[in-house]
N, C-alpha and C positions, 0 to 999 in steps of 0.2 A: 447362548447369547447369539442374536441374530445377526446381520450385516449390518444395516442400518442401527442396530442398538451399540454396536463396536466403537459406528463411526459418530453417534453424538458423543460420546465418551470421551472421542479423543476431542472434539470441536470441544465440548464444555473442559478439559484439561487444557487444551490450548488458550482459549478464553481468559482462563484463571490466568495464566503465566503473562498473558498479556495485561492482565485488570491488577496484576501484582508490580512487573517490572517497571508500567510508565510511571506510576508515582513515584517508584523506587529511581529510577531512573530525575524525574522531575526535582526529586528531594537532593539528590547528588549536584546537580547541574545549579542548583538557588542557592546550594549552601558551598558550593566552590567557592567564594569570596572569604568565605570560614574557614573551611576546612584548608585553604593553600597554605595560609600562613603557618599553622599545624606543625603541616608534616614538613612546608619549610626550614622549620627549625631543628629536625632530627639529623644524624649522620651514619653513613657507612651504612651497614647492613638492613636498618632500620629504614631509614630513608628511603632506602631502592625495593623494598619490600610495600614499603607503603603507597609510593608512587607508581611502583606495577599494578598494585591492588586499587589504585584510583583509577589509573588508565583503565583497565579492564572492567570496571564499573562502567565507566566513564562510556566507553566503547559497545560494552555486551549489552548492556542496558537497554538504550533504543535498540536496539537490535533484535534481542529477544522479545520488545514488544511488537514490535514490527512483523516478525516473522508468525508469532504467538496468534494475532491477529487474522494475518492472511491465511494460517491453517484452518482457525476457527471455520475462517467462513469455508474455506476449501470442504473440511472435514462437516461441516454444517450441511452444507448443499449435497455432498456424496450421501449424506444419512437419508436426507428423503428421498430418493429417488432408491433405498436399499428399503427391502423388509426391516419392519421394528415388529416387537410385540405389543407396545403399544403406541396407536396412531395419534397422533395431531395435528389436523389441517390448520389451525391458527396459528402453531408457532411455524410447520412447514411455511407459509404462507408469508410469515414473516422474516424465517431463513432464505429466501426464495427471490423475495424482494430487496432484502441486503445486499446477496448475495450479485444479483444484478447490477447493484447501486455500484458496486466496487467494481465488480469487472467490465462496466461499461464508461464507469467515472473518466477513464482516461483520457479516453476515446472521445467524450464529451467534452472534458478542457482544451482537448488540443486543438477540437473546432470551435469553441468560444475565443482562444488565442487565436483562431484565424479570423474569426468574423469581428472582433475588438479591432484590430489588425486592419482591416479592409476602413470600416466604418471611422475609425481613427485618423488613416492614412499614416500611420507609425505603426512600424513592429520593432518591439524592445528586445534585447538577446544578455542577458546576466553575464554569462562568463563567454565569451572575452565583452566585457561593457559595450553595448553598439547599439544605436536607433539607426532604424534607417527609414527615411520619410519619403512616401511615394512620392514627390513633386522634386526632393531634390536628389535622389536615389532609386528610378520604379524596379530598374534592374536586381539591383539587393533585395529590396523591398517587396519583388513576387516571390524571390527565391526564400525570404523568409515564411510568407505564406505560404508557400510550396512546401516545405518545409514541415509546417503546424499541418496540414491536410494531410499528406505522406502518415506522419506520424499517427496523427488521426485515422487514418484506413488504417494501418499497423495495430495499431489497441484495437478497433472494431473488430474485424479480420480474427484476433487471436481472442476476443471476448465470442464473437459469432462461433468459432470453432469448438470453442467451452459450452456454449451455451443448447450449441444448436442440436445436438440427440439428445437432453433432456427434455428442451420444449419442445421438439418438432420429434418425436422415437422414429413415426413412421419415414419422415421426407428423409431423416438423416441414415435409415436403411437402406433407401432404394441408390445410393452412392457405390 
């Protein structure tokens, strides 16, 4: 078995656990209002058995699709650019392009939050709750666009790093 035939195997394995966990995970999280009351009513050894076993659903769930996910694509992208025995420019092409979609997505919001940001004259921040509006805060208010750009180079920067000796082999040798 070849390199590239290794590495769809494991992207199509990681795929499954992903296309498995989120519903697994989705069905846990809808039927919590069901299932509390449940295992609310058990005690001692049963209880704390059962409540471990939710949390760790609860917990591993998103998470194995999460990570399930990013391999895919990870283990997707390594495959075509490796010898397979048998070729596919259509599905490469659309591994390729996914593949892209994700590791530049970042990189993409963080300058949409900056240009939302400018064109608004508000930048919103979740945790700790905060707007800050250029006309009655500009000082805040660049540092949170500063802030969204920064990050913005950071995701490119580290997407451009990833990306750049598979699309460019020769520019990223002469380095």
């Amino acid at each position: 078995m070849l390199a590239g035939d290794r590495s769809r195997r494991r992207a199509l394995f990681c795929l499954l656990l992903c296309l498995v966990a989120l519903p697994a995970s989705w069905l846990i999280f809808s039927e919590l209002d069901r299932l509390w009351p449940e295992i609310a009513t058990l005690e001692g050894p049963t209880f704390m058995a059962a409540t471990t076993l939710l949390g760790a659903a609860m917990a591993l769930g998103p998470l194995a699709a999460a990570i399930g996910f990013l391999l895919a694509v990870w283990f997707g992208v390594d495959s075509v650019y490796q010898p397979r025995r048998h070729p596919s420019p259509a599905l490469d092409r659309f591994i390729v392009g996914a593949g892209l979609f994700v590791w530049f997505a970042p990189a993409a919001t963080a300058a949409a939050m900056a240009i939302q940001a400018v064109l608004r004259g508000r930048i919103h921040f979740v945790r700790p709750p905060r707007d800050y509006l250029l006309a009655t805060d500009p000082i805040a208010f660049w540092q949170g666009v500063g802030f969204w750009l920064i990050m913005g180079a950071l995701f490119a920067f580290l997407a451009w790093r990833y990306w750049r000796p598979r699309l460019l082999p020769n520019a990223a040798s002469e380095d």
